[in-house]
N, C-alpha and C positions, 0 to 999 in steps of 0.2 A: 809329422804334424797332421792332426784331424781336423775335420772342420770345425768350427767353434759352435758352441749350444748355445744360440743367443737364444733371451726368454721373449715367451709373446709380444710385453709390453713395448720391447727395444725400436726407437722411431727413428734411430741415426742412420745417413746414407750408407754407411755399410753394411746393414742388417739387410738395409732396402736391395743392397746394389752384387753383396757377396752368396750370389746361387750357390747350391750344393757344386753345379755343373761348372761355373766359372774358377768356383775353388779347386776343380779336377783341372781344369785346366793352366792355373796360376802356382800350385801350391809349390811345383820345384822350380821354377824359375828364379834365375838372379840377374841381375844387373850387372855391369863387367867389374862395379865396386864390389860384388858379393853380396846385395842389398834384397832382401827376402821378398817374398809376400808375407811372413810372420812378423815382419819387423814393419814393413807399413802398416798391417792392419791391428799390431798389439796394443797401441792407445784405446783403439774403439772394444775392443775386446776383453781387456779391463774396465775400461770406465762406461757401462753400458748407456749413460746418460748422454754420451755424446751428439752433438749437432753430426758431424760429417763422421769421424771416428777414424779416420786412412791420412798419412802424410808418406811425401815421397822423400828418399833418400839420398837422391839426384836427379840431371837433368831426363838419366836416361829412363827413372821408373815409372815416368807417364806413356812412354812407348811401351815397355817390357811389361807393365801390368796396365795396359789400356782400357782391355774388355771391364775393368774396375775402376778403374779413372775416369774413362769417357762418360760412363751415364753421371758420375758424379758431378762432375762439371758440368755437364749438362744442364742435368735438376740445379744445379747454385747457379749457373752462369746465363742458361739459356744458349750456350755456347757449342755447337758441333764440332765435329773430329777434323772435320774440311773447312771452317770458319779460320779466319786470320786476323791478328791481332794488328791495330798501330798504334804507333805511341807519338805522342807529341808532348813536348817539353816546354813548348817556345808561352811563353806570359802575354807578349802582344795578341795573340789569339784570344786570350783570357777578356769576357768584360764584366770589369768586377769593380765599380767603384765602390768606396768604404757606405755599406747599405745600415748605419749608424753611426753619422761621425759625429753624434753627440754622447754616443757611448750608455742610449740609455736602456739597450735590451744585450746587444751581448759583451760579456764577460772576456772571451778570450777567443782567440782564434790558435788554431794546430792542423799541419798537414803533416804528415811521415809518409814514406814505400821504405819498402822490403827491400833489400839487395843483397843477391849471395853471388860468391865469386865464381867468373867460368873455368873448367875444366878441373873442378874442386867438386866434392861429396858434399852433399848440404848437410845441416847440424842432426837427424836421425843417423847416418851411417859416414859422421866424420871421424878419423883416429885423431887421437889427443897433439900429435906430430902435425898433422896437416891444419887442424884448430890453432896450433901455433903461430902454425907458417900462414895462414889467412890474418890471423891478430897482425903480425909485422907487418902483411903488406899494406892493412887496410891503416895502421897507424903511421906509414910511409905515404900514402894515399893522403890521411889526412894532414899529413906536413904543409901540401900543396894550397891549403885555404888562409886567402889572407885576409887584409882589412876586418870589416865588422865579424868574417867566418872566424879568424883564427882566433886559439885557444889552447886548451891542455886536454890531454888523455890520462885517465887516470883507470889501471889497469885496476881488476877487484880481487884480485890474487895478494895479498900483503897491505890490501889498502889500509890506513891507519884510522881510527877511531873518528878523528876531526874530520878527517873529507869524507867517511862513510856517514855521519852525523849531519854536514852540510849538505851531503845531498838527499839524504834523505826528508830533510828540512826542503828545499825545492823541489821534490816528488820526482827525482831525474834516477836513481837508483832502483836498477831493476833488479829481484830478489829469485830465489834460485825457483824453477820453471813450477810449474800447479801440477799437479795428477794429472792431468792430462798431457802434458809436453815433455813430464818424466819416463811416464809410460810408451814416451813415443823416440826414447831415448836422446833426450836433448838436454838432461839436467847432468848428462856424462861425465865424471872428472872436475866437476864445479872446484870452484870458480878460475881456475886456469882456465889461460888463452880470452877470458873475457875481460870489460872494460869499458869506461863511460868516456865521451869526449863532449866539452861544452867551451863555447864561443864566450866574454868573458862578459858581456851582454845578457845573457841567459836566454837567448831568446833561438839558438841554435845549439842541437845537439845530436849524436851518434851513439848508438846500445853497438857494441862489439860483441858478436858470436852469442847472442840472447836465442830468440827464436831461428829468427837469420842473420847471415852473418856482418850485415847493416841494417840498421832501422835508423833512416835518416830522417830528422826530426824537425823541421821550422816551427816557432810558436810564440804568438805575443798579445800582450792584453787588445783587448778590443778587438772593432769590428776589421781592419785593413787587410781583408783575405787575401789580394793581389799580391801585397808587401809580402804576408809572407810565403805566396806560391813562387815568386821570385827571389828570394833568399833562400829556397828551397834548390831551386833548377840551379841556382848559380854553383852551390855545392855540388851537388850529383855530377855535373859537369866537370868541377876541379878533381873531385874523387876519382872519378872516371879517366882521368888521363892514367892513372898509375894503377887503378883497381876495374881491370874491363869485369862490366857485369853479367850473369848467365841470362841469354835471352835467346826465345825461338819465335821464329814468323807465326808460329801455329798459337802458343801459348802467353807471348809476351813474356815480362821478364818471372826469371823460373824461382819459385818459395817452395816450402816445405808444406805448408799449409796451403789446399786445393783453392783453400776462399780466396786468398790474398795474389793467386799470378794475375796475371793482366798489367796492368798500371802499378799494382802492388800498394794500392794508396788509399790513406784512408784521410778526406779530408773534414774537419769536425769544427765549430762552435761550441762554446758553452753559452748556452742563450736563455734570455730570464723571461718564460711565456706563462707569470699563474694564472691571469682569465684564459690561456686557452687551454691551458692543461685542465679547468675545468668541465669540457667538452671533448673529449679523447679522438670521438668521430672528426668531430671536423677539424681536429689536429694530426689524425691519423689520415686524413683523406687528402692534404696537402704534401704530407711528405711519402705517401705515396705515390700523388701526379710528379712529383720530383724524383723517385728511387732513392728517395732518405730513410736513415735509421736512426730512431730513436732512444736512446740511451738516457741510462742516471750518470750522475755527471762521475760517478768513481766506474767508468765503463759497463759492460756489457753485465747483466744481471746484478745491476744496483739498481736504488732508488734514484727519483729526484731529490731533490734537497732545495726548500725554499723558492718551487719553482722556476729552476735553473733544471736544463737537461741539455745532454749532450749530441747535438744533429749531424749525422755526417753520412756520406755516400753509401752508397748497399752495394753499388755495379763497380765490377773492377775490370773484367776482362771482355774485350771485345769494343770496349770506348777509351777515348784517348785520355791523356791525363788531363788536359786542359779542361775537355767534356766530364770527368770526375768532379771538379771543381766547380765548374760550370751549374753543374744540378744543383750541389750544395750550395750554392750564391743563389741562384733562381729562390732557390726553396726558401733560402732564410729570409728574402724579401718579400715574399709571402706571407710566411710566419710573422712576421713585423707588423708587414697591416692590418693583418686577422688579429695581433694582439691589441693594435692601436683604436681598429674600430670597438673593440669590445672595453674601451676604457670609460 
């Protein structure tokens, strides 16, 4: 393996962060799964466009390729090698009353985290066998959810016309990985070992072996963010007894993707701001004092749409999950009165 020719223009963390010297030093090392440095950094190395461009293969390739990971997390996180992550789950910490409960600015509320399984390969350097065996447990995992949780698992290996039609009608169907998570070796042996789980509510769901190998989903119209950070934790909790998740003091809980450890959570709004969206600064300047991100409402490099955008945390790692939510609620009550005085 050589080092990669990236072109001048290349601005993704790995262009920034892969020295000639650091590639001398990374380039034969593996992981005890056999997990490269060619194999973390081929996403960013094909798809030269990338934000970050490196994902890890398991828990162990933030140690084995650190001098690569650390400055990266860094630069995204603000986060050092000696920093320690906590996590809090607990909603009574939360204070979040419904910040429209006449429902006249946002549209929907969604939180999800990431969870992959411990002492298991994450989805770049998983074999199609142990993809399996992670699917069974985590659909044994999810037997455990009752009342408003519990639902069906519909695997995407054989699924039939009607329920691939239905859900994609509810937008809960996730489709085989982009160039970017193919090139990072995660669209592997599609669609085996993968599969959707929903609550019969719709307002609770699970992606099986997608990016990670849970994307736990709470989401429901309106503004009642508490509601659903609490139909969130209740899950993770039930999951949790049958599916322990990969977590390190150092890191918090462990993904594939550098953005997403910490909290692993991303909590969002779809919120309807058009007078402020016609002032960008001082829309920008709010969800900046909160560490919010600003999306179109079909996610990350879309449009708005009838000004509705989508708002949610930027910070994942090194604040707790309560404190993720926490920003996103501050921020969106903001965003409310800055819309309301401008009416």
């Amino acid at each position: 393996m050589n080092y990669p020719n990236f072109p001048k223009d290349c601005k993704s963390l790995l262009c920034k962060y892969l020295t000639p010297k650091i590639f001398e030093v990374l380039k034969d090392k593996k992981t005890p799964n056999g997990f490269t440095l060619q194999q973390a950094i081929n996403s960013g190395v094909k798809n030269i466009d990338s934000g970050i461009g490196v994902y890890a293969g398991d828990k162990e390739s933030y140690d084995v390729f650190a001098p690569l990971f650390d400055p990266i997390i860094k630069e995204y996180h603000g986060f050092d090698r000696n920093d320690m992550h906590k996590s809090n789950l607990n909603p009574d910490d939360l204070e979040a009353p419904n910040p429209d409960p006449k429902g006249e600015f946002i549209v929907s509320t969604r939180i999800r985290v990431g969870r992959n399984m411990n002492n298991m390969p994450l989805g770049p350097a998983i074999l199609k066998e142990q993809r399996d065996e992670a699917e069974a447990k985590v659909v044994d995992g999810l037997r455990t959810l009752k009342g408003e949780l519990a639902g069906d698992y519909y695997p995407l290996l054989g699924m039939s016309k009607e329920v691939q039609d239905e859900l994609i009608k509810d937008h809960f169907l996730f489709k085989e990985g982009d160039r970017f998570l193919d090139a990072a070796g995660l669209n592997r042996d599609w669609p085996a070992g993968r599969g959707i789980y929903h609550n019969k509510n719709k307002t609770f769901l699970v992606w099986v072996n997608e990016e990670d190998q849970l994307r736990i989903i709470s989401m429901q119209q309106g503004g009642d963010i508490k509601e659903v950070f609490i139909r969130l934790t209740q899950a993770i909790n039930s999951i949790e007894t049958k599916v322990p998740f990969s977590y390190s003091d150092h890191l918090g809980y462990i993904t594939s993707c550098p953005t997403n450890l910490g909290t692993a959570m991303r909590a969002s709004v779809h919120i309807a701001l058009p007078n402020l969206a016609k002032d960008m600064d001082a829309f920008k300047a709010i969800t900046d004092k909160h560490h919010l991100q600003i999306r179109g409402i079909h996610g990350e490099h879309s449009e708005s749409e009838g000004g509705i955008y989508d708002i949610s945390n930027r910070r994942r790692l090194g604040i707790t999950e309560v404190q993720a939510v926490q920003d996103m609620y501050d921020g969106v009550v903001e965003l409310i009165a800055a819309e309301k005085a401008l009416r």
